[in-house]
N, C-alpha and C positions, 0 to 999 in steps of 0.2 A: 141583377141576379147574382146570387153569391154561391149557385150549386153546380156542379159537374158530376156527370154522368158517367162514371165508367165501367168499361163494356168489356164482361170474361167468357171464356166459353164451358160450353156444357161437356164437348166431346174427349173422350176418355184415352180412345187409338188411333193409331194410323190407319182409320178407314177399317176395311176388313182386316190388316194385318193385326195382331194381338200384344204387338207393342206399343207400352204404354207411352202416353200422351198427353197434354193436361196444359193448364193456365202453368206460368211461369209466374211462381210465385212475388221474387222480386220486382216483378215490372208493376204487379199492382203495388205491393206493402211503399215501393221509391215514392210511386206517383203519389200515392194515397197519403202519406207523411208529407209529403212535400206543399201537395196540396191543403192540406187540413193548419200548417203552418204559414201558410198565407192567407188563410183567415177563410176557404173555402170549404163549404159541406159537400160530402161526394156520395152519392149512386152509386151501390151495384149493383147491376143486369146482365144478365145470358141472353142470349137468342131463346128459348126455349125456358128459363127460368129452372131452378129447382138446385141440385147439386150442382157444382164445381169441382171438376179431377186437377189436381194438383199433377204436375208433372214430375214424376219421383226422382228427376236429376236435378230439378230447382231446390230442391229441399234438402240435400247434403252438405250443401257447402254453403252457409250462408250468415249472412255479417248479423250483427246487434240487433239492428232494426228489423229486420225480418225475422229475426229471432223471437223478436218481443211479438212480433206479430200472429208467430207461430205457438205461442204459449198463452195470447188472449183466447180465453175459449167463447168469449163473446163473437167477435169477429170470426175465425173460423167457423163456428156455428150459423153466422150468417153466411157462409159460402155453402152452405148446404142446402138453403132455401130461399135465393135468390130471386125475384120479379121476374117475368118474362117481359121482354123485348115490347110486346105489341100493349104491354101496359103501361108501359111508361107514358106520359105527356112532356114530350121535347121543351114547349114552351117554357119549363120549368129552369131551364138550365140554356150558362152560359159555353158550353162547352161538352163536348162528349169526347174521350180519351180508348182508342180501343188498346186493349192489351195486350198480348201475346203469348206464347207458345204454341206449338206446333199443331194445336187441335185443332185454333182457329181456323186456320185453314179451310175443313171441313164445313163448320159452320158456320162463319163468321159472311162471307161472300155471297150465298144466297138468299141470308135471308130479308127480304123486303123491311121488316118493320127494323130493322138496324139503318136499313137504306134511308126511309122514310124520316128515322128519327135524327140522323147527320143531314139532312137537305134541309128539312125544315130550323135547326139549329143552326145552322151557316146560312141561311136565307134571311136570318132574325137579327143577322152582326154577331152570331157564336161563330166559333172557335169547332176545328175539327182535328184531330191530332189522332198520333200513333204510335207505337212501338212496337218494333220487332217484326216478326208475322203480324201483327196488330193492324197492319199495310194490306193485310188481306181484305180487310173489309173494306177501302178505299175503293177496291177495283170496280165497281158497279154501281156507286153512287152516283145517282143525274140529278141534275137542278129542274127545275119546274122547267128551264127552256128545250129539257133534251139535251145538254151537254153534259159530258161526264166530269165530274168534281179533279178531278188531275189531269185530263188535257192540259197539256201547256204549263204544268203544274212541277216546280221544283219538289220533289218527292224521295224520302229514303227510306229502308226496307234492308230486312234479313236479307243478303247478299249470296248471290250462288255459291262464292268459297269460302263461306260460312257455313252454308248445307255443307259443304265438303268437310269441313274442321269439325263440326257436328255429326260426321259420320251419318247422315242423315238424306242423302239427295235422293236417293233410289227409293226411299218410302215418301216422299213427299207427293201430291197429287197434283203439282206444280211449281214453276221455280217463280216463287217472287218478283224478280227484280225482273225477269224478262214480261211477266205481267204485265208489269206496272208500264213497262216501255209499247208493250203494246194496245196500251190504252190513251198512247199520248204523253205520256209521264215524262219531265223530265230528269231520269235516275240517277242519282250521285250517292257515293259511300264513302266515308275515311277510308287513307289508304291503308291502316294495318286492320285486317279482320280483329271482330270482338275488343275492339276500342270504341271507346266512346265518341259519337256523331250524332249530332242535329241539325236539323235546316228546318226554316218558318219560309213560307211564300206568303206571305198576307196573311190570313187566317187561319190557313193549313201545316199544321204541326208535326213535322215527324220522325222519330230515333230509329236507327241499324238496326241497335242488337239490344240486348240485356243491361248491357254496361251502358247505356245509353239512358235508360228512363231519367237518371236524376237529372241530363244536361236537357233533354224532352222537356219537361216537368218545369222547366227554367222558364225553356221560351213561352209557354202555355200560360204562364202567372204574366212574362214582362207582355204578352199578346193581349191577354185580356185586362190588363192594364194601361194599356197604351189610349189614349184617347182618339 
């Protein structure tokens, strides 16, 4: 299989707070380039399907490639009418990639058919990976035995002094990285906040922060590579 799934969210704010919130644009345009240069076709899904809120701090400051990506009005246009989650067919794909920004959060963790589509994709010899918040959806994933997909599981994730450096911990609806430890995880970060970090446990893919997707994006191509 030569397709990847990647997986953005719908939600727009902090929950009730009326600050906005959205997919971070770079973590898709890294993967998505990165990917499609390794000779792989990629998926996009929402939980819910339909629009995609861009996060209005991703979109300020942002390099070539995400540039170009923000001027195709093909692409953009399909961020506004995205599949839903529960239509997807997992079989299809060697891998599913969640994304992040801070919406995810919201919805990325409850919803079952995201659950359903990474168990049965790593059950099949795919690949399950992350960035950023993108770790959000990790947390509730179980295998067909009952066990949860990051027990025991070398795992990294947006970092609570990152919320901090983000200005952001007090509107979050959780801290990441204590999550993830409390599901068994085991959680590692670069030591400087908002640098670039990845870790691979076997099959399980996953970047800090923002700055991270292209070195993500590495392991995801040498993983599903690997014989």
């Amino acid at each position: 299989m030569s397709r990847i799934l990647a997986v953005v969210t719908n939600q727009a704010t902090y929950g009730p707070d009326p600050h906005r919130t959205g997919l971070w644009i770079a973590e898709l345009v890294h993967f998505h380039a990165g990917a499609r240069r390794a000779g792989f076709e990629v998926d996009i899904v929402s939980p819910a399907g339909g629009r995609v809120p861009l996060d209005p701090r991703s979109t300020r400051w942002v390099d070539k490639e995400v540039r170009g990506y923000l001027d195709d009005r093909a692409f953009m246009s399909a961020l506004d009418s995205t599949d839903a989650a529960a239509d997807v067919d997992p079989d299809r794909y060697a891998a599913i990639f969640y994304t992040g920004g801070h919406g995810v959060m919201w919805d990325f963790p409850s919803s079952a058919a995201l659950q359903r589509a990474a168990r049965r994709i790593y059950e099949n010899g795919g690949v399950v990976s992350s960035v950023c918040h993108g770790a959000s959806a990790l947390l509730n994933i179980t295998l067909s035995d009952g066990s949860l997909l990051v027990d025991g599981r070398t795992v990294t994730g947006f970092s609570t002094a990152e919320e901090r450096v983000a200005l952001v911990k007090k509107r979050v609806p959780f801290l990441l990285e204590d999550e993830l430890r409390r599901r068994g995880a085991r959680y590692v970060r670069g030591a400087i906040p908002m640098t670039p970090f990845a870790t691979a446990d076997g099959r399980l893919v996953t970047g800090q922060n923002p700055f991270s997707t292209k070195a993500v994006t590495t392991k995801i191509i040498e993983t599903l590579h690997r014989p």
